[in-house]
N, C-alpha and C positions, 0 to 999 in steps of 0.2 A: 580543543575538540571535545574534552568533557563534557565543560555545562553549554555544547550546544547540542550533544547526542543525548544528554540526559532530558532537555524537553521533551523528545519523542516516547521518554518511558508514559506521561499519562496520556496523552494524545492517543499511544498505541491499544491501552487497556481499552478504547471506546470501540476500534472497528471489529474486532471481533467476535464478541458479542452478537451486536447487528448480525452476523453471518450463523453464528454458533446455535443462539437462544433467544434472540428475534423470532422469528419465523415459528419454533416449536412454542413461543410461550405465546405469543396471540394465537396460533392455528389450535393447539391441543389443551389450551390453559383457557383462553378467553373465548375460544366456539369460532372462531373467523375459520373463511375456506384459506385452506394452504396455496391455492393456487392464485386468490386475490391478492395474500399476503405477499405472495412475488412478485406479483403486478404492478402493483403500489411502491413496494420498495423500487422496485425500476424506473415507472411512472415520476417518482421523487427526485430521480436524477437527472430530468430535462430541464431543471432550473440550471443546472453547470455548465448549460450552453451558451448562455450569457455571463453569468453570474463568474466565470472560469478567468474567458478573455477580459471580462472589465479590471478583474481583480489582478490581473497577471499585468496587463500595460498598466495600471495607474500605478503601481507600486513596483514598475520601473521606470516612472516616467516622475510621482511625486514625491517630491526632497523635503525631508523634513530635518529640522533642528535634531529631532529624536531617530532619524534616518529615514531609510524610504521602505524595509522592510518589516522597523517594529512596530508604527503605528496598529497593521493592521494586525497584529497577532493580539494586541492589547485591546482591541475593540472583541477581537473574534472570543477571544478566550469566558467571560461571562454569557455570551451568547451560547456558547458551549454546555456549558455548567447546567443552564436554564432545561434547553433542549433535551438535553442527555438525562435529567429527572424524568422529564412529562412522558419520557417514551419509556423510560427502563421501570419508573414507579407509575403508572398508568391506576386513572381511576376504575372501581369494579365496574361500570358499565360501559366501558371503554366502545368505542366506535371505529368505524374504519377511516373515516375524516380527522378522530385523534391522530389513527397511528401516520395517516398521509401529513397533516401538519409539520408534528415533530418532527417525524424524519427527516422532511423537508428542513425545517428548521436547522438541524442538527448537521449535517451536507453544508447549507450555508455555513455555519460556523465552523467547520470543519476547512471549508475552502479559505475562508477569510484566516485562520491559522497554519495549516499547514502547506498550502501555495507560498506566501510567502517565505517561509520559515524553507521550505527543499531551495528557495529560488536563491536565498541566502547561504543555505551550506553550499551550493554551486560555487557561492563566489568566496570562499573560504581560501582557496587554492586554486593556483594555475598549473598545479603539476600533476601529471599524466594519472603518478601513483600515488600520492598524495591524495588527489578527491575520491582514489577507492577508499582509502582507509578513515576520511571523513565521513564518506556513504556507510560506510563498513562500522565507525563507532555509531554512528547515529542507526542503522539497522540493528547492530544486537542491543541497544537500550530497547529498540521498539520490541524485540523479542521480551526483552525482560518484562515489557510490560504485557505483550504477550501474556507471559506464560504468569503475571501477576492476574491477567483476566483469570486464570484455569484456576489457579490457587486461591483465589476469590470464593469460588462456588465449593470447594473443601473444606476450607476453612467453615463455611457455611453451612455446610451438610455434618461434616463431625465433630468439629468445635463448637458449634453454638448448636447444634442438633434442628437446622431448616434445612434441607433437604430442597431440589429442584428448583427447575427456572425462573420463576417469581424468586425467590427470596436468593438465587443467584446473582438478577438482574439487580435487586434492590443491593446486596454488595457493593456490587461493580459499582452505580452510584453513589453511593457514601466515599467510596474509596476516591473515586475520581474529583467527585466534585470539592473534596479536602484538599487533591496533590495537584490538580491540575495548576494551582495559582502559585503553590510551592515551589513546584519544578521551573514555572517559565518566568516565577521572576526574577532569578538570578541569571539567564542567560537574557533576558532584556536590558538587566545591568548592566553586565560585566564584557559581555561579548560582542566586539566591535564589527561595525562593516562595512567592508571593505570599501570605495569609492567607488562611482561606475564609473567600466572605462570606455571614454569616446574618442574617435578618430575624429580628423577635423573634416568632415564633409555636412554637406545639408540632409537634415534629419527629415526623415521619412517619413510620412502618417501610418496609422496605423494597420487602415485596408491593405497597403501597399505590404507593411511590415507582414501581415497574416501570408500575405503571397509567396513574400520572399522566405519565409517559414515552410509555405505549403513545398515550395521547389528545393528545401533543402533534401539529397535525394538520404543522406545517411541518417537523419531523423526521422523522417515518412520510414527507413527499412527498421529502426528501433522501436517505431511508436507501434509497429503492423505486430511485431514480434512479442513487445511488453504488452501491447494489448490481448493477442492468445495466449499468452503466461497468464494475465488476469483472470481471464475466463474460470482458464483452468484452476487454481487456486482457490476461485469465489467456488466454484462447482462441486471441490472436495469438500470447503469448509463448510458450507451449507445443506450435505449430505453427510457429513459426520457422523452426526449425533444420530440419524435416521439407520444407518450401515450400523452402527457397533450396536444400538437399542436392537433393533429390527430381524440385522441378518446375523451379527456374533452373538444376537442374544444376550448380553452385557448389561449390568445396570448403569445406572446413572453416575456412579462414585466413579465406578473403572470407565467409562468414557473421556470423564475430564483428566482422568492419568492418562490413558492412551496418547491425549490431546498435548500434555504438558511436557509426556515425550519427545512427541513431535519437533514441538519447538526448544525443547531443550536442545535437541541433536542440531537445530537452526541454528542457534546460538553458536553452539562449539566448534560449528565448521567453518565459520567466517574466517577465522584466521588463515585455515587450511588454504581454501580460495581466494584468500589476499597472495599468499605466494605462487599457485598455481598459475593466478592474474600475471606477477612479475615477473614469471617466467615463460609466457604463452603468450599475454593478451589478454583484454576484458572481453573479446565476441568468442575468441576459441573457450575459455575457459567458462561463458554461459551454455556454447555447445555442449561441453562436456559435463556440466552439471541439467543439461535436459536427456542424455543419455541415462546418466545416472540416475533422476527421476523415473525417467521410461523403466528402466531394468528392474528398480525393487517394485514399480505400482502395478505390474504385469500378473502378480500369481493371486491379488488380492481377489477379487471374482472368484477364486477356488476356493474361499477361506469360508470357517461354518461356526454354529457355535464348538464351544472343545477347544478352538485353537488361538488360547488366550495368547501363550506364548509365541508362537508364529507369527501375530499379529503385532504385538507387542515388540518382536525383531525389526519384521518391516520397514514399521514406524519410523525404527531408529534412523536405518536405513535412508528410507524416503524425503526426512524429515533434514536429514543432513545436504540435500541438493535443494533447498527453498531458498535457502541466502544470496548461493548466487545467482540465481533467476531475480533477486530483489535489488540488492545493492549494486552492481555490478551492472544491470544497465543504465540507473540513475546516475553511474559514475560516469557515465557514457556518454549522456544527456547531456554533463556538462564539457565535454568534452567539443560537443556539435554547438552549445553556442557560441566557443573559440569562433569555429569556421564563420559563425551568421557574424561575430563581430569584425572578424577581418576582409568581410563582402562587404558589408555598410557601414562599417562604425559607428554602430550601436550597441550598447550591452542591452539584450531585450532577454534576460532570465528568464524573469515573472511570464512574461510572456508563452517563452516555452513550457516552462514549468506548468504554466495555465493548461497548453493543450494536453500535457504531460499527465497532468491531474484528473483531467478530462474523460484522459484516457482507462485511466487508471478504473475510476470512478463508475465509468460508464459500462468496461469490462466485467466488473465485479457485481454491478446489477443486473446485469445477460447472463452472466454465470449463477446467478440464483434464478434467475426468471425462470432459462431452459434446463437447470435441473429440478426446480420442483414439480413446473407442467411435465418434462417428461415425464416423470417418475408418478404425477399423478394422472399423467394420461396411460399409463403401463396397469394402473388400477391401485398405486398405492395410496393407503390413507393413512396417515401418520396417529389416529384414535384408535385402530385394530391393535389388538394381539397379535393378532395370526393374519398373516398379508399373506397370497397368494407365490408361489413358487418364482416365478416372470417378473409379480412386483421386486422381489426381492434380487434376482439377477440384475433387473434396470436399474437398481438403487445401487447396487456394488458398482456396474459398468460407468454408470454415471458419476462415479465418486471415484473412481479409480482409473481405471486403462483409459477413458474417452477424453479426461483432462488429459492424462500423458498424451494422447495421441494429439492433440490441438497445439501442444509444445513442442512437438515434434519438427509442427507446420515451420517453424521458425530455422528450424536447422540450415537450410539451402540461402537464409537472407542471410544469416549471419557469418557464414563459414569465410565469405569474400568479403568481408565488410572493412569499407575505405581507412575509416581513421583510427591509424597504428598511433603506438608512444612516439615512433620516429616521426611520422608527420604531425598530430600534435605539438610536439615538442619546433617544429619547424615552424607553425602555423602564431606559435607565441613568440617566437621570436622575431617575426617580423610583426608583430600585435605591438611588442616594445619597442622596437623600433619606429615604430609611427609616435608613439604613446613620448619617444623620446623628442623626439620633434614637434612635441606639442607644446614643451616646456619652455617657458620664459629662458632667456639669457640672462647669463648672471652680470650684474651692473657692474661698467669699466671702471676700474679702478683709479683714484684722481693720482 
């Protein structure tokens, strides 16, 4: 499980970024409107309506010498590297067709890497508890990279003395495009995958396969719920930097602490929520880390400048309910394509994992769209000093209680949700049983 959760540490140092110091370094650094810069990163996202599902069936459907999941992360990966330059170093007369390219660009390569690569840790394991704690190592390496993105821009600011977004962004790029080949060629070596498993019935096309998808009814209640977690998430992230600049009043340095908090506390509580998981469940035990979110994100709207430390509490707090809103349904995900293999016998991962991706993806660009128009329909503009009293409430609500509350939405799907460790674990066992009856007899003996 090592060197396949340590891919996810460079992969991870790219999306946040995008969320963090995307948006402030074209809107307030390059002169673009804030409100097209949302638009466009959105806009960017409708190529993963294709681009999602081809990548998710061919790469469970094409078998390669080299398997059926690495080809694509080996193509995706320079794709990446390329991408993730022209948009993080951007030339001075940058355009809004540069940043729609890259982006775009950078999404693809993004999908053609890390679609595969979830659809593979799925099939890591068939056991209930086992794929949280593969989700579980592969999400705190993405933290680490995480919080390697935060440590980037400090490094930057006090050890080489550049200061701010641009020469945060150009960091992150150097860092990345050095580790990203580092980190995934040993798990393209070393880490084997698994065989797909089929039943022996007549294989299905793919329309068909979409439908049988669409009717799964426990994936439809996971993908409705990871979808509102995303919002929420993109919504905070993308309002950060705007909330502690703006309404704490806060420089730049204590920002990215604030932020490394954050995900530090992400980090340290995965553990926690792996046992909470074996002793609850994965749907009860997301419930109770969206309460937990709701409880600490509730008093931030009261918070001013002065209340460094308060803030800085929160943080911890807050910060310690993201894991399992992240790992914890993905362990879930693989959980529901048992059920679609023992309807058809098919292993259609990629596939899932595609609308999964989808999901994800598309969430996260809605979660930026509708907090920066709202926030710049409230009258904020991220170039003032001094913003208006209402801008500054919309920007807290929006970055705070309005995500919790969309998380909240989820509580009523998940509280009844079908597949327990008992049925799972029932659901593989007749998986292998098929799976045994599939095997040759061993030659009579003369």
């Amino acid at each position: 499980m090592g060197l396949y959760g340590l891919a996810n540490l460079p992969t991870s140092i790219v999306g946040l970024p995008i969320a963090l110091y995307v948006p402030t370094f074209y809107s307030r650094d390059l002169g673009l409107s804030l409100a097209a810069v949302g638009l466009l990163l959105t806009l960017s996202r409708l190529t993963d309506v294709l681009t999602d599902p081809a990548i998710g069936i061919m790469s469970d459907r094409w078998q390669t010498p080299f398997g059926r999941r690495k080809p694509w992360i080996l193509v995706g990966t320079p794709l990446m590297m390329l991408s993730l330059w022209m948009l993080f170093v951007p030339p001075p007369d940058v355009t809004m067709l540069h940043l729609f390219i890259w982006i775009s660009a950078l999404y693809l390569a993004f999908t053609l890497v890390d679609l595969p690569y979830r659809a593979w840790g799925a099939e890591l394991s068939t056991n209930y508890r086992e794929r949280s704690r593969v989700t579980g190592w592969r999400e705190a390496f993405g933290y680490v990279g995480l919080i390697t993105s935060l440590g980037i821009p400090l490094f930057m600011a006090f050890g080489l003395g550049m200061p701010g977004p641009r020469n945060a962004l150009y960091g992150i790029a150097v860092a990345v495009v050095v580790a990203l080949p580092l980190f995934i060629a040993p798990m393209l070596g070393f880490v084997p995958e698994p065989p797909p498993e089929r039943i022996e019935r007549s294989p299905i096309g793919w329309r068909q396969g979409l439908r049988v998808v669409w009717r799964n009814g426990p994936f439809r209640r996971v993908v409705v719920c990871f979808g509102f977690f995303m919002v929420a998430i993109s919504m905070t992230a993308s309002l950060s930097f705007f909330f502690v600049q703006h309404v704490m009043q806060e420089p730049f340095d204590r920002y990215a602490i604030f932020v490394l908090v954050y995900y530090l506390s992400s980090t340290a509580a995965i553990p926690i929520w792996l046992r909470i998981s074996d002793r609850i469940g994965k749907h009860k035990t997301v419930v109770l880390g969206i309460g937990w979110l709701s409880l600490w994100s509730a008093p931030i709207p009261l918070l001013g400048p002065g209340d460094y430390w308060i803030f800085f509490f929160l943080m911890i707090m807050k910060g310690s309910s993201i894991g399992s809103l992240v790992f914890l349904p993905a362990s879930m995900a693989a959980d529901i394509v048992d059920l679609d293999t023992l309807r058809t016998g098919e292993q259609r991962t990629g596939l899932y994992f595609s609308i999964w991706g989808m999901v994800n993806k598309g969430a996260a660009a809605l979660g930026v769209l509708v907090s920066t128009s709202v926030a710049a329909w409230f009258g904020f503009e991220p170039a003032l000093d001094a913003n208006t009293p209402g801008a500054k409430l919309a920007v807290a609500c929006l970055y705070s209680v309005i995500p919790a509350g969309l998380a909240l939405v989820a509580v009523p799907l998940l509280w009844r949700y079908p597949l327990t460790e008992a049925r799972q674990r029932r659901m593989r066992e007749r998986i292998e049983r098929r799976n045994l009856k599939r095997q040759p007899a061993p030659p009579a003996a003369n």
